[in-house]
C-alpha positions in Angstrom: -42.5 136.4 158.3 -45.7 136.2 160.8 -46.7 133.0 159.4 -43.1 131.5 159.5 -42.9 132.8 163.3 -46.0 131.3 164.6 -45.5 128.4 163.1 -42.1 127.7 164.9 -44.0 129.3 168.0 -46.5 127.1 167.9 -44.3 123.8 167.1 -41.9 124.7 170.3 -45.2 124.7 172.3 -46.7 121.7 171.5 -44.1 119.6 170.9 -41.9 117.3 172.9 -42.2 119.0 176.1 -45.3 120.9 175.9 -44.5 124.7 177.3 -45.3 128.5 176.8 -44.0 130.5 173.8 -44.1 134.5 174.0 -44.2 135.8 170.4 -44.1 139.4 170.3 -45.3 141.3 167.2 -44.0 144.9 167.5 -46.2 147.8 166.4 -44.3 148.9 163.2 -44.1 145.6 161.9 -48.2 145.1 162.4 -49.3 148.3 160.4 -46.9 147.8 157.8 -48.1 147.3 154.6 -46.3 143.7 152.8 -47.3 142.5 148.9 -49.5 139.3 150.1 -47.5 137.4 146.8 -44.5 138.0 148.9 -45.6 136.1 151.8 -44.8 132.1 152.1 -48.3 130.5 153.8 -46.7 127.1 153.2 -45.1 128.2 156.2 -48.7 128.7 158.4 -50.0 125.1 157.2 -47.7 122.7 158.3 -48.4 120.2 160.6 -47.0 119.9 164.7 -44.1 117.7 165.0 -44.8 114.4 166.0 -42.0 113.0 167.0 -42.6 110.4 169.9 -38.7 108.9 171.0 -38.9 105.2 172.3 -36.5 104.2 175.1 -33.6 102.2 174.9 -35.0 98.1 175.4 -31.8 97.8 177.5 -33.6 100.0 180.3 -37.1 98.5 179.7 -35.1 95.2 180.3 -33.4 97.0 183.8 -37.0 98.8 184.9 -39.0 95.1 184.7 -35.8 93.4 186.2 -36.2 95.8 189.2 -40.1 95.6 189.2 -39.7 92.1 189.4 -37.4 92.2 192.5 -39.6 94.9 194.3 -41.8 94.4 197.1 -43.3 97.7 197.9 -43.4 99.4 194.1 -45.0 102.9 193.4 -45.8 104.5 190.4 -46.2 108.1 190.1 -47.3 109.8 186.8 -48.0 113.7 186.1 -49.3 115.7 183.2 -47.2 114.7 181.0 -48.5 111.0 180.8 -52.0 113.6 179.2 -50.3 115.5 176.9 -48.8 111.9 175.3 -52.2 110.7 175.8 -50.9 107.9 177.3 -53.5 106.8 180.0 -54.6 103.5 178.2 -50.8 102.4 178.8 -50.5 103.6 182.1 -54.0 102.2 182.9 -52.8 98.6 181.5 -49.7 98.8 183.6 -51.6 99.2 187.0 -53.9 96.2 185.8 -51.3 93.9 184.5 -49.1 94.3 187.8 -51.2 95.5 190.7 -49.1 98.6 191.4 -50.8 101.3 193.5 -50.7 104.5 191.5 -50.6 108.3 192.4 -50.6 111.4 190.3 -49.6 114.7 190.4 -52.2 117.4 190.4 -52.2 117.9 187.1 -52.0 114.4 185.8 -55.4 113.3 187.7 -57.3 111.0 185.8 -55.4 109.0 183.8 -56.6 105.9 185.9 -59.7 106.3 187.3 -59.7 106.8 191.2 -61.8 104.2 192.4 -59.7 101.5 190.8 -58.7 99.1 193.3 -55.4 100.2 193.5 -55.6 104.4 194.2 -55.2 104.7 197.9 -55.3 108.8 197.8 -55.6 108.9 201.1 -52.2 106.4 202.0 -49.7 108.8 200.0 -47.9 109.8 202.4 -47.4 106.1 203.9 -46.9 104.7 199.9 -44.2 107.0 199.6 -42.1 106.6 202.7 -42.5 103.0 202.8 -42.1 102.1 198.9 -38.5 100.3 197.6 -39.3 101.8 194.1 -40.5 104.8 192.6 -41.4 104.9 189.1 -41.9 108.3 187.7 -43.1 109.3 184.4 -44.0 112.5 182.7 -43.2 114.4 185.9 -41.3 117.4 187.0 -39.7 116.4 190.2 -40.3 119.6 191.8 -41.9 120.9 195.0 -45.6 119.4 194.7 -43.8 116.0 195.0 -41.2 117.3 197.4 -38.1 116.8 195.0 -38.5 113.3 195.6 -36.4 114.0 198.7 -36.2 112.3 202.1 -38.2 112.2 204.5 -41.3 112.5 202.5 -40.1 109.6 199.9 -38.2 107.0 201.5 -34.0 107.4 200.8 -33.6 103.7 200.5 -35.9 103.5 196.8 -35.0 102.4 193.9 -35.9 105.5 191.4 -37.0 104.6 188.1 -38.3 107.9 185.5 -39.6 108.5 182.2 -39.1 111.8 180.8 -39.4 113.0 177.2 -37.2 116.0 178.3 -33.4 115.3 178.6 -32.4 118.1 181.0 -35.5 116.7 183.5 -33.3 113.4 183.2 -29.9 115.0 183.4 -30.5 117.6 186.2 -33.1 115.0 188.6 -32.9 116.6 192.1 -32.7 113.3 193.2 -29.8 110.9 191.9 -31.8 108.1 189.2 -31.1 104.1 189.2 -32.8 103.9 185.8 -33.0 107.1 183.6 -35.2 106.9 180.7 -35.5 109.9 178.0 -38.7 108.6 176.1 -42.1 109.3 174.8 -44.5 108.4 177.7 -47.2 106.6 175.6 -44.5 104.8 173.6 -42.0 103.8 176.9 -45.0 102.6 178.7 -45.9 100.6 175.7 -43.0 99.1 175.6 -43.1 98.7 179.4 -46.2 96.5 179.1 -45.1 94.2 176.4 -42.0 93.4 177.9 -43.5 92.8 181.7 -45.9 90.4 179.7 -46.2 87.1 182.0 -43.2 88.1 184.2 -44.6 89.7 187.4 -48.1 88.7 189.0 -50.2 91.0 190.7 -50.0 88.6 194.0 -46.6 89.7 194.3 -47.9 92.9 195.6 -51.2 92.0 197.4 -49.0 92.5 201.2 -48.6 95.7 200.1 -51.7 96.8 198.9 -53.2 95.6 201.8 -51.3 97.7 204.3 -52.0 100.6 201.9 -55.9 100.0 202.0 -55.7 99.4 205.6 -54.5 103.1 206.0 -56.4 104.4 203.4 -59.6 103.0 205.6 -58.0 104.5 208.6 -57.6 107.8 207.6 -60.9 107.9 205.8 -62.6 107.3 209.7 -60.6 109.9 210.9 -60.9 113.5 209.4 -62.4 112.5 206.1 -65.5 111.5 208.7 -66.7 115.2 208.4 -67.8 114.8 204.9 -71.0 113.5 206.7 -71.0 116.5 209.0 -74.5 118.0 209.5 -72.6 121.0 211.4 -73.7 124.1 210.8 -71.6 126.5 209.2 -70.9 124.1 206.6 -68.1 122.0 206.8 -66.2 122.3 203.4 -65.7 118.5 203.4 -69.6 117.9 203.2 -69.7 120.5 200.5 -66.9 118.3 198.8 -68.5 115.3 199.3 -72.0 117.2 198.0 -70.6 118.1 194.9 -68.8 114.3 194.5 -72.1 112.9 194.8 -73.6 115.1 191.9 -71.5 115.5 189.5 -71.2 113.3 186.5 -68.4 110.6 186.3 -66.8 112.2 183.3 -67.8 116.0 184.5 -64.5 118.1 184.0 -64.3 120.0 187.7 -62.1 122.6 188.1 -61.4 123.5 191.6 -59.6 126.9 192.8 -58.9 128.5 196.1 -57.1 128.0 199.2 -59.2 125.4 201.9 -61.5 124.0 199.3 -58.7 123.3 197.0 -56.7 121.5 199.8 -59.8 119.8 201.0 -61.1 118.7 197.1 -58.0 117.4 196.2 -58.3 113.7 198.3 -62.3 113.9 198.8 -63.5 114.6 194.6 -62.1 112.0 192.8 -60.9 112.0 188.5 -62.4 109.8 186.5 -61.3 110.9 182.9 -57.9 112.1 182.2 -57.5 115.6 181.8 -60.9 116.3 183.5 -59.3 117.8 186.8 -58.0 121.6 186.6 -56.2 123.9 188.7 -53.9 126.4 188.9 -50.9 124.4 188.9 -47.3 124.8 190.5 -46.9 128.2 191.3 -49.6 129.2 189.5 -52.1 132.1 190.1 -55.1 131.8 192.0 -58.3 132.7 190.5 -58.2 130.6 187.4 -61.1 128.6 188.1 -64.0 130.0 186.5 -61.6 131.0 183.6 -60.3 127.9 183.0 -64.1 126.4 183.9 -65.1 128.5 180.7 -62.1 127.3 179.0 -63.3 123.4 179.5 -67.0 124.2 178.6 -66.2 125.5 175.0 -63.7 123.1 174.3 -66.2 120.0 176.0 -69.5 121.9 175.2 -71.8 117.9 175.6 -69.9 118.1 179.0 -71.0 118.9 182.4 -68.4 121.7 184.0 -68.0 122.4 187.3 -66.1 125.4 189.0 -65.7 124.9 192.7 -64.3 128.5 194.2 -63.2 129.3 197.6 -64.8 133.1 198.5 -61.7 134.9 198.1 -60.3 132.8 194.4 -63.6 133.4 193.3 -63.6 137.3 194.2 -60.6 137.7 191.8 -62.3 136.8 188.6 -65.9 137.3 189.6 -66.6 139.4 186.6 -66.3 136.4 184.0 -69.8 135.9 185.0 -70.5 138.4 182.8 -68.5 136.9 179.8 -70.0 133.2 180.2 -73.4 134.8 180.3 -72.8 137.5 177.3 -71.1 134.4 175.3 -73.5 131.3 176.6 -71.5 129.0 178.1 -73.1 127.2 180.7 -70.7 126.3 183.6 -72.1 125.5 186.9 -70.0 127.6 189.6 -69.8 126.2 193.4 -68.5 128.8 196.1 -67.7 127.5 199.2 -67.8 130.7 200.8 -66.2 130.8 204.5 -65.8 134.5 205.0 -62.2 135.4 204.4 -58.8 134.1 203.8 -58.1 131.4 206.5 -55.1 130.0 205.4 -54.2 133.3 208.2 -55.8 130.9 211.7 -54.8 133.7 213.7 -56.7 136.2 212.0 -54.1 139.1 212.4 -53.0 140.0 209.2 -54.6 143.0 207.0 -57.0 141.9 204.7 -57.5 138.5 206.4 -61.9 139.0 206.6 -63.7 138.9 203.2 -67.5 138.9 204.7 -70.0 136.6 203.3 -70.4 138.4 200.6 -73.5 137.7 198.7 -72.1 136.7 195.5 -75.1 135.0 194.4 -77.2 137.8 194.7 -74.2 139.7 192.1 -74.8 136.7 189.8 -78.4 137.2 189.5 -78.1 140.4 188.5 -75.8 139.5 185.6 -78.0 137.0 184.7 -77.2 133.7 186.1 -79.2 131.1 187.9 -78.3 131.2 191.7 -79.1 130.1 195.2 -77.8 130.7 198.5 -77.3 127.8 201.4 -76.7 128.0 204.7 -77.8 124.0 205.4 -75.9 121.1 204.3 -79.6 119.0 203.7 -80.3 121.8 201.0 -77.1 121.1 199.2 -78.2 118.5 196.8 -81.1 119.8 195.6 -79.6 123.2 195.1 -77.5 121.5 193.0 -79.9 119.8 191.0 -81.7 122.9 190.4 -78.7 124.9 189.3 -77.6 121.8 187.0 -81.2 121.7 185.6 -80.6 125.6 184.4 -77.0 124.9 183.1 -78.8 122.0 181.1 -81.1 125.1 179.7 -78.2 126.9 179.0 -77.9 129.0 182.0 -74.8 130.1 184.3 -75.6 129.2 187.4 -73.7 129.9 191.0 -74.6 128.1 194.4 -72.8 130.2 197.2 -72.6 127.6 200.2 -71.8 129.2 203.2 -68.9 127.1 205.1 -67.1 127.4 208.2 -64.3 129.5 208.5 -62.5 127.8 211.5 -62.2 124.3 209.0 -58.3 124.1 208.4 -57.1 121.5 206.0 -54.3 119.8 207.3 -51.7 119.6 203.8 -48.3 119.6 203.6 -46.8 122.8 204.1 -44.1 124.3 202.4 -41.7 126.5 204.7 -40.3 128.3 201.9 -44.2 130.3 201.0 -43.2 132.1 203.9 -42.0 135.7 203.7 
C-alpha cells in the first residue's frame, strides 16, 4: 500500500492548505517481500487535487461595499497568496485601487517593493491608523501580532480570505467579512467586481501620510546604510548586497541582527524569491534552503546572507554544495557573537570572528574576507563572477557587534 499511502500523503500536503505530512514506513513492512502484480500503481500516478473554492459574490459585494466607504484601507497578504500563485491578482488589486500593501515574511514578493504603494518602512503607522484590514492567505498569528490592539488599530473594519475554514472560524480577532476561498480565484473575483467603482484618488491623503513617514524614518536609522564606520554597520552590508544582487535573485536571509536588519532594507521583487526560517522556525536554514532555491532555479542568481552564529549551525553544507555543484553565493555578516544578549552576560554569548572564509577555502569555495565597507562591492563582484563559473563562494564581512536592530519584541521568547 506504499504507493496508495504517499499518494494521500502527498495530496494532504499540497492541497488546499499547503502543510507537512509525516509518513512513516516501519522496518518490517520495508524488507518485506510483496508480488509487484499485487501492487495498484494507478494509485502513485494520480494527479494533486485541484480544487480552487470561489467565494460567495454576496461577500465580494460586502468587501467592495466597505472598500468603497474606506478612507485609510490596508491590505495584508502572506504565503498563501504564493502557494495559489495569485500575485498577478493581488498585483492588479493594488493598481486598480491605490491600496498600500504589506506582506508577511513569507509572502514577500508578490508585488514588487518599489511599487509606489509599499511603504515598508510606515507599517507600524499603516496599521494603527488604517479603518480596514484586508487579509488574505494569512495566519493571524504572532508575526502580525494576532491582529490585536495596539499594534492594529481596534476600530478596523477586518476583511480575510482564507482557503482554510478553521483559520476563518477560530480568527483571534472577531471578522466583519469572513471569506473561505481560493486566494487567486477570490481576488479574481475581487477585481472584476471593484471594476470602475473606487478610484485610486480616493486614497491619495492616505498614501501621502504613509510616504511622508516612510521618508522620515528612512532619514533616521535607515541613514546608516551609508555608514563608512568601521566595524561594519550591518545596514551598509544590507544595502551592499541590495545594490548587487539581481532584481529577480532569490535571497535567502538567516540569523538574528542581519535578519532583523534585511527584512525592511533588501527589498522582493519576485514572489517566492525571499526565504527564511519562518514562524517559529529553526535557525540555520539559510544555506540549506539557499541550496534548495539554486537546484530548483539553477539560471538564477542565489544569495544566502548569514549572521556568524546561523551560519555556524549548518556550516558544513559547504561541503555538500561543493561535492554536488551548486553555486550559491553565501554572505556572512559576521559580528562576533550572539548580540541579541546587549549585556553580554549570558554563557555562550562571544562566538569570535571566526574565520569562516578561510574554512570555505579549504573545502573548496571561492572566498574573501572584509574588514572595509569600500571593499564590499567589489568582493562581491568577484565572488559572483566565480558562482557564474560554477563556484561556491563565501564573503565573510566583519560587522559591528554593538549594532542592535530595533524590531518588535515579543515578551513571550522570554524564559
Amino acid at each position: 500500500r506504499i504507493p496508495e499511502m504517499l499518494n494521500t500523503a502527498m495530496q494532504r500536503a499540497m492541497s488546499g492548505k499547503p502543510g507537512p505530512v509525516y509518513l512513516d514506513l516501519p522496518g518490517d513492512v520495508l524488507y518485506q517481500m510483496v508480488d509487484e502484480d499485487k501492487i495498484d500503481w494507478s494509485l502513485s500516478g494520480r494527479p494533486l487535487l485541484g480544487s480552487r473554492p470561489p467565494a460567495d459574490p454576496a461577500q465580494i459585494e460586502e468587501l467592495v461595499e466597505a472598500l468603497s466607504k474606506a478612507e485609510r484601507p490596508v491590505l495584508l497578504s502572506g504565503s498563501g497568496v504564493i502557494w495559489s500563485q495569485a500575485w498577478d491578482e493581488l498585483h492588479a488589486l493594488v493598481d486598480a485601487t491605490g491600496i498600500p500593501f504589506y506582506t508577511t515574511p513569507q509572502g514577500r514578493g508578490v508585488v514588487p517593493e518599489d511599487h509606489p504603494c509599499c511603504f515598508p518602512s510606515a507599517r507600524s503607522t499603516a496599521f494603527r491608523d488604517a479603518d480596514l484590514i484586508a487579509v488574505v492567505g494569512t495566519r493571524l498569528n504572532y508575526i502580525v501580532a494576532h491582529l490585536a490592539a495596539p499594534r492594529f488599530s481596534g476600530d478596523a473594519t477586518i476583511a480575510r480570505i482564507d482557503i482554510d475554514v478553521d483559520e476563518i472560524a477560530e480568527s483571534p480577532r472577531p471578522l466583519d467579512i469572513g471569506i473561505v476561498a481560493d486566494a487567486k480565484v477570490a481576488l479574481g473575483q475581487l477585481n472584476k467586481a471593484i471594476e470602475g467603482r473606487i478610484d485610486p484618488a480616493r486614497y491619495e491623503g492616505w498614501r501621502s501620510s504613509l510616504a511622508e513617514k516612510e521618508a522620515s524614518k528612512r532619514a533616521g536609522p535607515g541613514s546608516n546604510s551609508l555608514s563608512d564606520a568601521v566595524p561594519i554597520h550591518p545596514l551598509r552590508l544590507c544595502e551592499e548586497v541590495k545594490n548587487f544582487m539581481d532584481r529577480d535573485a532569490v535571497l535567502v536571509v538567516d540569523g538574528q541582527e542581519i535578519l532583523n536588519y534585511g527584512r525592511q532594507s533588501m527589498p522582493t521583487y519576485a514572489p517566492g524569491h525571499r526565504l527564511n526560517s519562518g514562524p517559529f522556525g529553526t535557525m540555520g536554514v539559510g544555506l540549506p534552503f539557499g541550496l534548495g532555491a539554486k537546484v530548483a532555479k539553477p539560471d538564477t542568481q542565489v544569495i544566502v546572507v548569514h549572521g556568524d552564529g546561523s551560519f555556524g549551525l549548518n556550516a558544513m553544507e559547504l561541503d555538500t554544495a561543493v561535492r554536488h555543484n551548486i553555486p550559491v553565493l553565501v554572505v556572512i555578516s559576521l559580528n562576533g557573537g550572539w548580540t541579541a544578549d546587549p549585556d553580554q552576560s549570558k554563557p555562550g554569548r562571544n562566538l569570535g570572528y571566526t574565520r569562516y572564509d578561510q574554512m570555505a577555502e579549504a573545502l573548496g569555495c571561492y572566498s574573501e574576507y572584509v574588514e572595509e565597507p569600500g571593499d564590499i562591492a567589489a568582493a562581491l563582484a568577484r565572488a559572483q563572477a566565480k558562482v557564474d563559473e560554477g563556484m561556491v563562494a563565501v564573503v565573510n564581512v566583519k560587522t559591528d557587534w554593538a549594532a542592535q536592530a530595533v524590531t518588535q519584541r515579543f515578551a513571550s521568547y522570554s524564559t
